[in-house]
C-alpha positions in Angstrom: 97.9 48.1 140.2 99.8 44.9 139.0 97.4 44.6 136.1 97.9 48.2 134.8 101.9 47.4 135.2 101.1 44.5 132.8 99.2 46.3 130.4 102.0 49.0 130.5 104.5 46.6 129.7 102.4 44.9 126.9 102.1 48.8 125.7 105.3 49.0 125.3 106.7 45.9 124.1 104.5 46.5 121.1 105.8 49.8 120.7 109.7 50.6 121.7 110.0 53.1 119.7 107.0 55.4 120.6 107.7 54.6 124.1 111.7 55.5 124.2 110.3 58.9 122.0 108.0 59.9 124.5 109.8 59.3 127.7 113.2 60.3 126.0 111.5 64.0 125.1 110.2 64.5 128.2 113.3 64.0 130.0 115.3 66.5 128.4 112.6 69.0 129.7 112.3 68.0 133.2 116.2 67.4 132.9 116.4 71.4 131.6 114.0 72.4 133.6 115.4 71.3 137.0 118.5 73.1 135.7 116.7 76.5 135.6 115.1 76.1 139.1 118.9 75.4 140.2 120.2 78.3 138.8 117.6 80.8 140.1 117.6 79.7 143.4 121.4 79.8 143.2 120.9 83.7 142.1 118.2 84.3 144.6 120.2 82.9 147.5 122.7 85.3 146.2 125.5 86.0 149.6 122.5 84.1 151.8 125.3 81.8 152.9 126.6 84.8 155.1 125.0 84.2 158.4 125.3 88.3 158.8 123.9 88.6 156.0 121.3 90.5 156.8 123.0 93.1 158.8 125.7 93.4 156.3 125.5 96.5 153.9 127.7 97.5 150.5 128.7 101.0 151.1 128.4 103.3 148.1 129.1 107.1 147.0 127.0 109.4 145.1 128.6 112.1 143.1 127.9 115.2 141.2 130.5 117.2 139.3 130.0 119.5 136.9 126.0 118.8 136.7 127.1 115.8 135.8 126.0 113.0 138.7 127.5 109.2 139.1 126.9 106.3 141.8 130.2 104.3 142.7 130.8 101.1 144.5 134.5 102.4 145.4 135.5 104.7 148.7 138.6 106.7 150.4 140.3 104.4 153.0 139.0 106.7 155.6 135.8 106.1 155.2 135.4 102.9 157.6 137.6 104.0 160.3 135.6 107.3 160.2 131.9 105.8 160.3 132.3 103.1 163.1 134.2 106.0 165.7 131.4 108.6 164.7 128.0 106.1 164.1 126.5 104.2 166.8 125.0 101.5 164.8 128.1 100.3 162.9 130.0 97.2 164.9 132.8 96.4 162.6 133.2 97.6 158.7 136.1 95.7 156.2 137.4 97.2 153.0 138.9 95.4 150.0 140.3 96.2 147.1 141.3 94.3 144.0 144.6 93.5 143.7 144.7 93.7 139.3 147.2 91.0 138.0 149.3 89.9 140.6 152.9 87.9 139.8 153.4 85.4 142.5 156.8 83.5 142.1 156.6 79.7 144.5 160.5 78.2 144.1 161.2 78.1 140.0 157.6 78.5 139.3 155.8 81.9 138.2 152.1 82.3 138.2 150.0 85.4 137.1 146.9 85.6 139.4 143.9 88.2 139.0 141.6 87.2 141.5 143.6 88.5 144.3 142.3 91.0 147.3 143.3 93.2 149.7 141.4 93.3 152.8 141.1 94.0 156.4 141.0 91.1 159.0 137.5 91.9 159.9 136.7 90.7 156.3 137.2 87.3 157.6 134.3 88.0 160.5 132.1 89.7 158.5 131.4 87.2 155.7 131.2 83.2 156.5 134.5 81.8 155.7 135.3 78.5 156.4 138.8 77.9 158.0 141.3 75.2 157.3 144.3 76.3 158.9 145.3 79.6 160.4 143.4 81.5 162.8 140.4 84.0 161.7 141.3 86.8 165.1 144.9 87.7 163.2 144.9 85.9 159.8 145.2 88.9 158.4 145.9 91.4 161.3 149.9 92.4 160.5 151.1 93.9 157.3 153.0 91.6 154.4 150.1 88.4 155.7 147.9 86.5 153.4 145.3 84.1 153.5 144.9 81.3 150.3 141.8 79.4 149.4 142.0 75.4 149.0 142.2 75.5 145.6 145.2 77.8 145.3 147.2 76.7 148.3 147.1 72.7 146.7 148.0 74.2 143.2 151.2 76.6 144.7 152.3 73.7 147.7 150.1 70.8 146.9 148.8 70.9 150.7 146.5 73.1 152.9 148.8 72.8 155.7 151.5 75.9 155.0 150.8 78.2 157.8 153.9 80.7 157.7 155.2 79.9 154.1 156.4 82.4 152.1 155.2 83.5 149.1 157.0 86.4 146.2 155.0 88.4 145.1 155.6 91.7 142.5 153.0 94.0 144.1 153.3 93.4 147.9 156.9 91.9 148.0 157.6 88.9 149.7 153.5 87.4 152.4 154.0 85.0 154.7 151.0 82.3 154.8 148.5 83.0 157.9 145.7 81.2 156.6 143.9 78.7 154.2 139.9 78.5 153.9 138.0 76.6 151.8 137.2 77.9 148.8 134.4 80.9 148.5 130.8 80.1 147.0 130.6 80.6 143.9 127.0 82.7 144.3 128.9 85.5 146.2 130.6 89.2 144.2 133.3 88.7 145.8 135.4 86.5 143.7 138.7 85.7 145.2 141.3 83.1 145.6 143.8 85.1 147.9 143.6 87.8 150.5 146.2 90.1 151.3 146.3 92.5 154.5 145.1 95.6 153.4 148.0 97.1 156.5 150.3 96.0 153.7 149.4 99.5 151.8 149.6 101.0 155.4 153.1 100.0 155.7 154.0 101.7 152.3 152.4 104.3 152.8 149.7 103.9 150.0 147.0 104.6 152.0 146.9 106.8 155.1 146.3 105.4 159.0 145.2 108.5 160.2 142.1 109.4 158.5 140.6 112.6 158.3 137.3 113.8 157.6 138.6 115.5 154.5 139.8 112.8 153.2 136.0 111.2 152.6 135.8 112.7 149.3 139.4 111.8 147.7 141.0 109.0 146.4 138.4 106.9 146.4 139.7 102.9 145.4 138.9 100.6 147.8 134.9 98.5 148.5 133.9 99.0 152.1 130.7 96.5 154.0 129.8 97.8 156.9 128.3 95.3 160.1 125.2 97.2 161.3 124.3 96.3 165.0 120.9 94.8 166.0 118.1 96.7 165.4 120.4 99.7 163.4 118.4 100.2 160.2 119.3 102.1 157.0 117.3 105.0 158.3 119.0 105.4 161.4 122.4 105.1 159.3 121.1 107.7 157.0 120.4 110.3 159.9 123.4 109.8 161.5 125.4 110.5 158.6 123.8 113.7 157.8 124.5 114.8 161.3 128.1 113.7 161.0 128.1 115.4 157.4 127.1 118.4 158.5 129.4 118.9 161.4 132.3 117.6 159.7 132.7 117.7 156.0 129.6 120.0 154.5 131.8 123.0 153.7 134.6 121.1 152.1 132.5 119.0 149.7 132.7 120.2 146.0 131.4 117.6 144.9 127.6 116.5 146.8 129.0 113.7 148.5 126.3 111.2 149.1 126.2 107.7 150.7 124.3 104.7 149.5 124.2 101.6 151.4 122.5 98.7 150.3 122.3 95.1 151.7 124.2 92.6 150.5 121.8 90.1 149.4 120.5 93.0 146.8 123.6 93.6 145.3 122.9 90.7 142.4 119.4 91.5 141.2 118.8 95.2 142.9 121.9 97.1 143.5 120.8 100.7 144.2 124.6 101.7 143.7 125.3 99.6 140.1 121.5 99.6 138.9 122.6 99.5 135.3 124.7 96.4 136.8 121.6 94.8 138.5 119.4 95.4 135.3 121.8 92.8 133.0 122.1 90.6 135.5 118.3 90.6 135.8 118.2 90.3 132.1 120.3 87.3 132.2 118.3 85.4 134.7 115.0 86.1 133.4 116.7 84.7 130.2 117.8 81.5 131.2 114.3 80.7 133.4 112.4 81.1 130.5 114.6 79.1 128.4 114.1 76.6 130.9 110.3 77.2 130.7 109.8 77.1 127.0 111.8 74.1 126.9 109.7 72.2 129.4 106.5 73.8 127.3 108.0 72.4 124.5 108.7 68.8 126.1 105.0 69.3 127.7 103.4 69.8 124.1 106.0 67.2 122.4 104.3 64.6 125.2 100.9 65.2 124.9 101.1 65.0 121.5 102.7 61.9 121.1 100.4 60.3 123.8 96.8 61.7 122.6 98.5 60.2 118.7 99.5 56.8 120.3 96.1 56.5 122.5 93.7 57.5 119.3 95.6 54.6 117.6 94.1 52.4 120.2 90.6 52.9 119.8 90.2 49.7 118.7 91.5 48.5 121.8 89.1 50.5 123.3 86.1 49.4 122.1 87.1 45.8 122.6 87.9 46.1 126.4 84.3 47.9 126.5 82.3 45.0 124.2 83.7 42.3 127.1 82.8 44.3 129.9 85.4 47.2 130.8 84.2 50.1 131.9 84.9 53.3 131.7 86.2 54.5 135.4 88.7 51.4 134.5 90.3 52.6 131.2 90.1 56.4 132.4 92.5 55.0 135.5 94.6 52.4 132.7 95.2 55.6 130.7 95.8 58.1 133.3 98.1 55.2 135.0 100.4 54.7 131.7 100.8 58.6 131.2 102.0 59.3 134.9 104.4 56.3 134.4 105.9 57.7 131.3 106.2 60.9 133.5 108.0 59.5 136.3 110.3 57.3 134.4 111.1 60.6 132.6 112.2 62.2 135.4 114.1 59.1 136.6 115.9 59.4 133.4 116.5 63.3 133.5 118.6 62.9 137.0 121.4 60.8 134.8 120.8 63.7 132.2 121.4 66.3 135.1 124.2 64.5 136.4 126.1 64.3 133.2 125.8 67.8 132.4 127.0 69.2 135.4 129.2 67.0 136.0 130.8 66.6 132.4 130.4 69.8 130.3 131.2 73.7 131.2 127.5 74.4 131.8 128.2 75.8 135.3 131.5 77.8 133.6 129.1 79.2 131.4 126.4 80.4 134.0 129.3 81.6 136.6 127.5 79.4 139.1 128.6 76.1 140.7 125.3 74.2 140.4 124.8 70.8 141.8 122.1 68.2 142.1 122.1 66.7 145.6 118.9 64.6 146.1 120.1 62.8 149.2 121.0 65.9 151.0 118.1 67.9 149.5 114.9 65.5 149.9 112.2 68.3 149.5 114.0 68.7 145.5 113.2 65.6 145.1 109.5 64.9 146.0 108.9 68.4 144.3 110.1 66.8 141.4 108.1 63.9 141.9 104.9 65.5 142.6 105.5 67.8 139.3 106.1 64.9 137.2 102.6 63.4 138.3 100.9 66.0 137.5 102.8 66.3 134.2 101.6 62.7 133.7 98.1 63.8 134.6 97.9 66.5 132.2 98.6 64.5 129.4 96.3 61.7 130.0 93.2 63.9 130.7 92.6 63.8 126.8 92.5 59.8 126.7 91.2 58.9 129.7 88.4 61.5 129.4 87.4 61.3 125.3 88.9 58.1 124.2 87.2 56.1 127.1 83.8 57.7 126.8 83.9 56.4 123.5 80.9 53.7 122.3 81.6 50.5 120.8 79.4 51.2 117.7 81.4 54.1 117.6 84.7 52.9 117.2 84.4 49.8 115.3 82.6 52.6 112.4 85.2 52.9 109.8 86.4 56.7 110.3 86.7 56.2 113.8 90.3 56.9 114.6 90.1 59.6 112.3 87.4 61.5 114.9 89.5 60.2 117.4 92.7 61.7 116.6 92.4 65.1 118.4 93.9 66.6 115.0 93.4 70.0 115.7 94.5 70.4 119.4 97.5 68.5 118.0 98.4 70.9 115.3 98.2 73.9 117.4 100.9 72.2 119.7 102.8 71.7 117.1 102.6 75.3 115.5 103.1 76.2 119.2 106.4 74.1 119.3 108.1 74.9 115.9 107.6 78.6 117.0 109.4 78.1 120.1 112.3 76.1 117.6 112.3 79.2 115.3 112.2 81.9 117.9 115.5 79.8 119.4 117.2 79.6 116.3 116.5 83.2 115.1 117.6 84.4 118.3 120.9 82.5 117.6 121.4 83.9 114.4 120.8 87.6 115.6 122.9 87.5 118.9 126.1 85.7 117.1 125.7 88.8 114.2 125.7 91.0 117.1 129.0 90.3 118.7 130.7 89.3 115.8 129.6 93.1 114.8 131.6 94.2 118.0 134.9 92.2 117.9 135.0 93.7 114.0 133.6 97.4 115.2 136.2 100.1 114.2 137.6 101.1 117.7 139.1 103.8 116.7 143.3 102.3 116.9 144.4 99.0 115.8 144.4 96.2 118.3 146.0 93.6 116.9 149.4 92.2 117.4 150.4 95.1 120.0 151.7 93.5 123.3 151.7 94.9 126.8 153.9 94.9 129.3 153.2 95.7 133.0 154.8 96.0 136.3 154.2 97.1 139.6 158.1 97.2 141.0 158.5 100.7 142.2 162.4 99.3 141.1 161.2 98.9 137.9 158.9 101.2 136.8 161.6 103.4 137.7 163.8 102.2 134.8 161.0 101.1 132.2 162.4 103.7 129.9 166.0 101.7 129.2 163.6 98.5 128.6 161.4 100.6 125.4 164.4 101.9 124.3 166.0 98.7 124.2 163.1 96.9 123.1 162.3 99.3 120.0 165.6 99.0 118.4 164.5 95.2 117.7 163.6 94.5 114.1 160.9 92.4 115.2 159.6 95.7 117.3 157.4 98.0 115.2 156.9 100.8 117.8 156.8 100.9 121.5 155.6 103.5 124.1 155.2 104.0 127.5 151.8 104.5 129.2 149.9 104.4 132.8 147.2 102.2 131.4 145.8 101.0 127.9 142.5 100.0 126.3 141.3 96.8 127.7 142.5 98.2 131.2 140.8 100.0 133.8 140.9 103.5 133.6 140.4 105.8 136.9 139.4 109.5 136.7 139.7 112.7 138.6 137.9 116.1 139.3 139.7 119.0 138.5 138.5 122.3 137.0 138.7 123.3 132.8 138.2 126.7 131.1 134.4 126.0 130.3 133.3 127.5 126.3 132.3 130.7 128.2 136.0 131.2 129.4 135.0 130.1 133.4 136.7 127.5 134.5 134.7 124.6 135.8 135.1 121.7 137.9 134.6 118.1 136.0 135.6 115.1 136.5 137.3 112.8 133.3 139.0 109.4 132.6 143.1 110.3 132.4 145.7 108.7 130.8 149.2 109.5 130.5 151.5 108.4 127.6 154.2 109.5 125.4 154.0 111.0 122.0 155.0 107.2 120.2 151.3 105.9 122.4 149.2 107.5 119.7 151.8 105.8 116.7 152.0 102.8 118.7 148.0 102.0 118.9 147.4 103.9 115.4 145.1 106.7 117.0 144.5 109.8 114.5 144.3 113.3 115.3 140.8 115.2 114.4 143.2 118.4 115.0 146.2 120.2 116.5 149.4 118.2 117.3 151.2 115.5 119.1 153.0 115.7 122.1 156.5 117.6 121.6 159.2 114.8 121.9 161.1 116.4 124.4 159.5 116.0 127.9 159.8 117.5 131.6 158.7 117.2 135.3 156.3 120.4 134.9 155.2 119.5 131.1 152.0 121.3 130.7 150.0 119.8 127.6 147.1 118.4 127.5 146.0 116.0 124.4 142.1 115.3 124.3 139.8 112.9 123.0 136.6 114.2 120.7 134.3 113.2 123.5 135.8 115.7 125.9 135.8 118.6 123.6 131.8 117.7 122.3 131.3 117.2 126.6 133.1 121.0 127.3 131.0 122.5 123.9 134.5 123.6 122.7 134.2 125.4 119.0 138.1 125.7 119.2 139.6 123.4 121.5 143.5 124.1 121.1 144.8 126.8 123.6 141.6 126.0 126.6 143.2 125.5 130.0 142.8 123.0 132.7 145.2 122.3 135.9 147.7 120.3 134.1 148.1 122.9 131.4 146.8 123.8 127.6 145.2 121.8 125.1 147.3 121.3 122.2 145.8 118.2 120.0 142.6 116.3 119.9 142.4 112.7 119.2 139.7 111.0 117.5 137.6 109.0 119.6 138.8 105.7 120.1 136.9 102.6 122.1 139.3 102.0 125.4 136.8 100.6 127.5 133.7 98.3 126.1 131.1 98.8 123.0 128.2 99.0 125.6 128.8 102.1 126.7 129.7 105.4 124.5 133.1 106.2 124.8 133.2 108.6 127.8 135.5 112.3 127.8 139.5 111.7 128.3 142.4 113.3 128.6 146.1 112.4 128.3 149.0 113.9 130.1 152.4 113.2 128.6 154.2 112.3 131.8 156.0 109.2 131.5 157.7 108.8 134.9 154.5 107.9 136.3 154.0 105.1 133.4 153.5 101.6 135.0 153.2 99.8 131.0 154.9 99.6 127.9 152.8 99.1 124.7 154.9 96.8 121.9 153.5 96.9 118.4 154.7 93.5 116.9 155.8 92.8 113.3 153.0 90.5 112.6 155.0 88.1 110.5 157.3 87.7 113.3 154.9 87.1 116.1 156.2 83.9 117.6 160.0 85.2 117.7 158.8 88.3 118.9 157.2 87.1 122.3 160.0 85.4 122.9 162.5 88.1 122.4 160.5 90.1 124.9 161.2 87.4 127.3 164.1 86.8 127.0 164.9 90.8 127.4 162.6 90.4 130.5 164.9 88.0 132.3 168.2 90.3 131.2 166.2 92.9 132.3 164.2 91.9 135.7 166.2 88.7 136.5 163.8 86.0 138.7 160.2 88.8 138.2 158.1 87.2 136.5 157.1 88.5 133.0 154.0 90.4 133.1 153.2 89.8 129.3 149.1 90.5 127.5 147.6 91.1 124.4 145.6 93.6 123.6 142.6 91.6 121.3 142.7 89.5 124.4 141.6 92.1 126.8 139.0 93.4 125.1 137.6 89.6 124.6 137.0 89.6 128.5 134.7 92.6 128.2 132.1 90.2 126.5 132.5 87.4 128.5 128.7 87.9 129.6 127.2 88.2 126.2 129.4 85.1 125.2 127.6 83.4 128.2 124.3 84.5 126.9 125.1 83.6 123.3 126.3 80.2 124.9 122.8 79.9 127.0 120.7 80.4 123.4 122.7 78.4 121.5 122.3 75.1 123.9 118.4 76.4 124.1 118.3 76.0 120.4 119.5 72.5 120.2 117.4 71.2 122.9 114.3 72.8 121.0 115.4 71.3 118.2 116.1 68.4 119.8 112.5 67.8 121.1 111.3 69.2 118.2 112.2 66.4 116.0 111.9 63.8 119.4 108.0 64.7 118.9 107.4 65.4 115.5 109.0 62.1 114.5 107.1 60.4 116.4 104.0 62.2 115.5 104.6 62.0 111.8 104.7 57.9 112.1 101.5 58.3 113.7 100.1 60.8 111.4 101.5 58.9 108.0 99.9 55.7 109.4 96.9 56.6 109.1 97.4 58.1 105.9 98.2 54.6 104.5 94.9 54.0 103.2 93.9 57.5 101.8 97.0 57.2 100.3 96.6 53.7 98.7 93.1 54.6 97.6 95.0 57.6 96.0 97.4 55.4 94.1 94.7 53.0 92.4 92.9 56.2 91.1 96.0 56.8 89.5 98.1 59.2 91.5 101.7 59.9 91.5 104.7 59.3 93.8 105.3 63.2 93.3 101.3 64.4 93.6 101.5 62.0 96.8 104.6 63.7 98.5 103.2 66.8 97.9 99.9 65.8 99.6 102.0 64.7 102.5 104.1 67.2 102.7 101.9 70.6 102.2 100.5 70.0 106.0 104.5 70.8 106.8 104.8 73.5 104.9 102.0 75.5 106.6 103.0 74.6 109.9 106.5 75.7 109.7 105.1 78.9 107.4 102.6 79.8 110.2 104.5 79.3 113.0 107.3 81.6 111.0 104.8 84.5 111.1 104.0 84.3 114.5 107.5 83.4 115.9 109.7 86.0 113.5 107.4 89.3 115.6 107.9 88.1 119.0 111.8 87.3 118.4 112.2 90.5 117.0 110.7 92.4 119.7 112.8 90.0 122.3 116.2 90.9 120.5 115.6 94.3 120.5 115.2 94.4 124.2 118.3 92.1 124.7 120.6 94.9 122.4 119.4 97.9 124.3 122.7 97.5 126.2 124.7 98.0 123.4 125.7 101.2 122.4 127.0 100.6 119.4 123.9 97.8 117.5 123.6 96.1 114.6 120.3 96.4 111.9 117.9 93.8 112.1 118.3 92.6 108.5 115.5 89.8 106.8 118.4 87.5 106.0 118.3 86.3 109.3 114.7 85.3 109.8 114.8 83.8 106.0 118.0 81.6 107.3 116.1 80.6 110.2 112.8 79.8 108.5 114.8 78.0 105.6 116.3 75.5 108.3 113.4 74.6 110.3 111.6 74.1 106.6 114.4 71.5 106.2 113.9 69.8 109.5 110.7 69.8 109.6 110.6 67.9 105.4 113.8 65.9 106.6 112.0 64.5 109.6 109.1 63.9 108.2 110.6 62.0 104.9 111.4 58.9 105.7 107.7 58.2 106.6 106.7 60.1 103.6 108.6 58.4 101.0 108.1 54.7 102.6 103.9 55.4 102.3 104.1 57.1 98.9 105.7 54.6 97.1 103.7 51.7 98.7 101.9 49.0 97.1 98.3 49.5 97.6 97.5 46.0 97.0 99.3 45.4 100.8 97.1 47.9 102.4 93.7 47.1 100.7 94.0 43.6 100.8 93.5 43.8 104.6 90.4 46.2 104.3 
């Protein structure tokens, strides 16, 4: 062993730079690769932190209306209560609900929150939470309580010990502090910094406390889990329900109400109630582990290229350990010993790469995932780690130690030896292999960025920019959010303003209600709803395909109905104006315009023109007064609301957040294409010295026969070319079928064009020349006098 370690080190004295290539490669790829196996276990352990976890079920609701059938994660409030009295296998159940943007006032300081719940005590039971202060029996037991995470009780009091402080906020009025927990893994749904007692919307009256078993099929807002007891399976569930369905609620349901339950841990990867849901988040993992898998292929090929290249150069070597007596079990183990050092010094060096990216960058931001590398506390990682490295190291030197050292002395000293030596072709088809991998990466880049560029400049059917929006929950003020427009629009830095219940970029809810079908029938459907004013469609520049506006003046018992183009195509309407629903007659349809996200088509809607029950003002700014004009509005909003905090958004902004995945994803293949490229040019630097070496005499024979620098460069450079062409035409097929895949999501897609692929192939052409030019240009213009001297 100690006299392998000093033949390593002589190895690498006489060769830094090799050496610091090879191990330097190799540890990005373990370091990526690492990464990866972080991240899926984080998605596989998905809510396996719960220690209930496995008898703890999402509840879900199947619907059909109107032939047309939907799956739901949301439920009436009655549901719970009505399950746990009626089913013998359910021990506790806990419903939530987000909260939207909450205001929360602390002293002089205003903060708007959205990651806010409501929720029943038994949430805290259910699920693992770890307490801090507070006690988990009645943390959130009474109405008007709420429990804060770590993170959010230091940033409002700069402490975790605030058990009964009070806390303003716009939606629930003034919570008094009953709890703080530690913050909630990050590898959970439910995202939250805050819980509020769901008997809060008991106390108002929001929700009912008597449930009913009519109420099953109504109003459904709020996420329920339900606690099966030991032994209770889904099966059991299932019967049960359809006995207690039966008795109970079969001959009010209109609408074939249907549970689906489904265990927590599933909810990730295979939600039965949000498969489309599941499927991109599938997607998304299977994306990132094989970017961590080509990138350790690539890092694999980069190293055993750049190891068979260094050991062929020491044939020599070789053949003079074997004349004085070496033999060849001894150079098999010197070879094999070198390459599993490299390996394992690799590694070494990818733990400091590991640490500094999750420590130091937004890696985990980008993934949604709070990844960490904890050797000491996770031993098995690391002798896993270990052991794959090894055999990394083995794998590489099985060429050397099994050719190079079977090679005879007569053999080596023979003038062509090193050329026999070299392993050329296994060699090239690695590195065909790896600038496909580089090409796919960077074609993939090119396609995804023109995709989502193509949907942040989609026509969405109203003008986004510069309109402001304004929202409240204050029953106080909603009340008198008609005095703010009016005051509002008489500014001259105020283009337009109207009143609305929500907006694109918000969520929109829907109901079921019956319309005059094309036949004259009237059928039951169920539709997203809006209501605004007649300035909303002048506001957000929406057209009309045909009939009219809103009339200006309005009434409690208005009864017109504008439509978008999707609900008339959805109804088969030839003449929409003057057809009938519950809320009155048609009068106008508006063209279709994108209020929700470009991966879906944009689904039927109506709009009521009913403005007392309008929670948002939309602001179309003059653009050239921006700046003044934000702060107009709040300054108004302090005349206006006094210490309420301003409630203030952007449109454009909005509809960013409904890419945030595919900006993640975009993220995830733009960091894959620079490490390819990074160990792309790691190897084929390296490789290139090695392969213009031993061009040095071909090419000084070359010279005294009267060659050219330029005939020279060319000779050099045309092996290159053909790599990069051929691993073009076998990258540019597979990347398109991969993208195509990838944009199925998208409702609204982009053409493949050839620019793309042309871009890509012209900058791995100029990598691939640039890398290998230095080398190129330092042999062609050599003096062959220096080289044949020594021959």
């Amino acid at each position: 062993m100690r006299y392998w370690f000093k033949i390593l080190m002589r190895v690498i004295k006489r060769d830094k730079l090799h050496s610091l290539l090879v191990i330097l490669g190799l540890a990005v790829g373990f370091a990526s690769a690492i990464i990866v196996f972080l991240f899926a276990r984080d998605q596989f352990t998905y809510e396996k932190f719960n220690l209930k976890y496995e008898r703890t079920y999402r509840y879900g609701v199947g619907m059909t209306i109107g032939g047309v059938s939907n799956r739901q994660i949301s439920s009436n409030a009655a549901v719970g209560p009505l399950l746990k009295e009626n089913l013998t296998g359910i021990e506790s159940y806990a419903r939530f609900a987000p909260v939207d943007e909450i205001l929360v006032k602390i002293g002089e300081n205003s903060y708007n929150e959205s990651d806010f719940l409501w929720a029943d005590n038994d949430i805290l039971s259910i699920f693992t939470v770890s307490f801090l202060a507070g006690d988990p029996k009645i943390a959130l037991q009474e109405p008007y309580s709420i429990v804060l995470t770590r993170s959010l009780a230091l940033k409002y009091f700069g402490s975790t010990d605030i058990v009964n402080k009070e806390i303003m906020t716009e939606n629930a009025g003034i919570v008094r502090v009953t709890a703080v927990i530690e913050d909630y893994p990050a590898n959970s749904h439910l995202s939250f910094t805050a819980l509020i007692s769901l008997r809060t919307l008991e106390a108002t009256g929001f929700i009912r406390s008597d449930p009913a078993p009519s109420d099953l099929g109504s109003g459904m807002f709020l996420g329920l889990y339900l606690l099966f007891r030991e032994n209770y399976s889904p099966r059991m569930f299932y019967d049960e329900f359809h006995n207690y369905y039966d008795k109970h609620l079969k001959h009010l349901d209109m609408m074939q109400y249907e549970p689906i339950i489904e265990p927590i841990g599933d909810i990730l990867l295979n939600s039965m109630i949000q498969p489309d849901l599941a499927a991109t988040n599938r997607r998304f993992l299977y994306a990132i582990c094989s970017i961590g898998i080509f990138i350790m292929l690539l890092a694999c090929i980069n190293y055993i290229n750049l190891a068979t290249a260094r050991s062929a150069g020491r044939a020599r070597e070789i053949g003079l350990k074997k004349v004085i007596g070496a033999g060849i079990r001894q150079l098999r183990m010197q070879f094999l010993y070198e390459s599993v050092f490299f390996s394992v010094a690799a590694l070494f060096l990818s733990f400091v790469f590991i640490e500094i990216v999750l420590t130091f960058t937004s890696l985990n931001r980008i993934v949604g995932a709070d990844l960490k590398l904890d050797l000491a506390g996770e031993p098995s990682l690391f002798f896993i780690s270990l052991l794959f490295a090894i055999f990394i190291g083995m794998i590489s030197g099985f060429y050397p130690a099994i050719y190079l050292a079977a090679l005879s002395p007569l053999k080596v000293f023979r003038s062509d030896a090193r050329k026999e030596g070299t392993g050329i072709y296994l060699r090239n088809i690695l590195v065909v292999l790896q600038f496909m991998i580089s090409i796919g990466a960077i074609t993939l880049t090119l396609l995804m960025n023109s995709q989502i560029d193509f949907l942040r400049r989609h026509n969405l059917g109203f003008d986004q920019e510069n309109v402001a929006v304004i929202r409240t929950q204050d029953e106080h003020l909603i009340s008198r959010l008609p005095v703010l427009k009016n005051e509002i629009s008489k500014h001259h830095f105020i283009q337009s303003a109207a009143l609305s219940s929500t907006t694109p970029g918000f969520r929109f809810t829907g109901w079921a209600f019956e319309w005059e079908s094309s036949s004259g029938k009237m059928e039951t459907h169920a539709f997203r709803q809006l209501i605004a004013e007649p300035d909303y469609f002048r506001t957000l520049g929406i057209s009309f395909s045909s009939g009219r506006n809103f009339l200006s003046e309005t009434h409690a018992d208005n009864r017109e109905v504008v439509v978008n183009q999707s609900l008339v195509d959805e109804m088969g309407w030839d003449d929409p104006i003057g057809k009938i629903c519950r809320y009155g007659e048609v009068v106008g349809v508006a063209e279709n315009f994108n209020y929700s996200s470009l991966h879906g088509e944009i689904l039927p809607l109506y709009i009521l023109n009913q403005p007392e029950y309008a929670t948002m003002i939309n602001i179309r700014i003059k653009s050239e007064h921006a700046e003044q004009a934000v702060k107009f509005l709040k300054d108004t909003w302090k005349k206006f609301a006094g210490n309420t905090p301003l409630n203030l958004s952007f449109l454009d902004e909005r509809f960013n957040a409904f890419y945030r995945q595919d900006e993640q994803q975009k993220k995830m293949i733009q960091i894959f294409s620079l490490v390819c490229i990074l160990i792309s040019i790691i190897g084929f630097l390296g490789l290139t010295s090695y392969t213009m070496l031993q061009k040095t005499k071909e090419v000084a024979i070359r010279k005294i026969h009267g060659a050219q620098v330029v005939n020279i460069m060319y000779m050099l450079y045309k092996r290159v070319i053909f790599i990069v062409a051929l691993s073009c035409l076998i990258a540019f097929p597979l990347t398109w079928i991969i993208f195509r895949s990838w944009q199925n999501h998208y409702a609204y897609r982009i053409e493949i064009g050839i620019l793309h692929f042309i871009v890509s192939f012209m900058i791995i052409m100029l990598l691939g020349l640039l890398i290998s030019g230095y080398h190129t240009l330092r042999i062609a213009v050599i003096n062959p006098v220096k080289i044949m001297r020594f021959e």
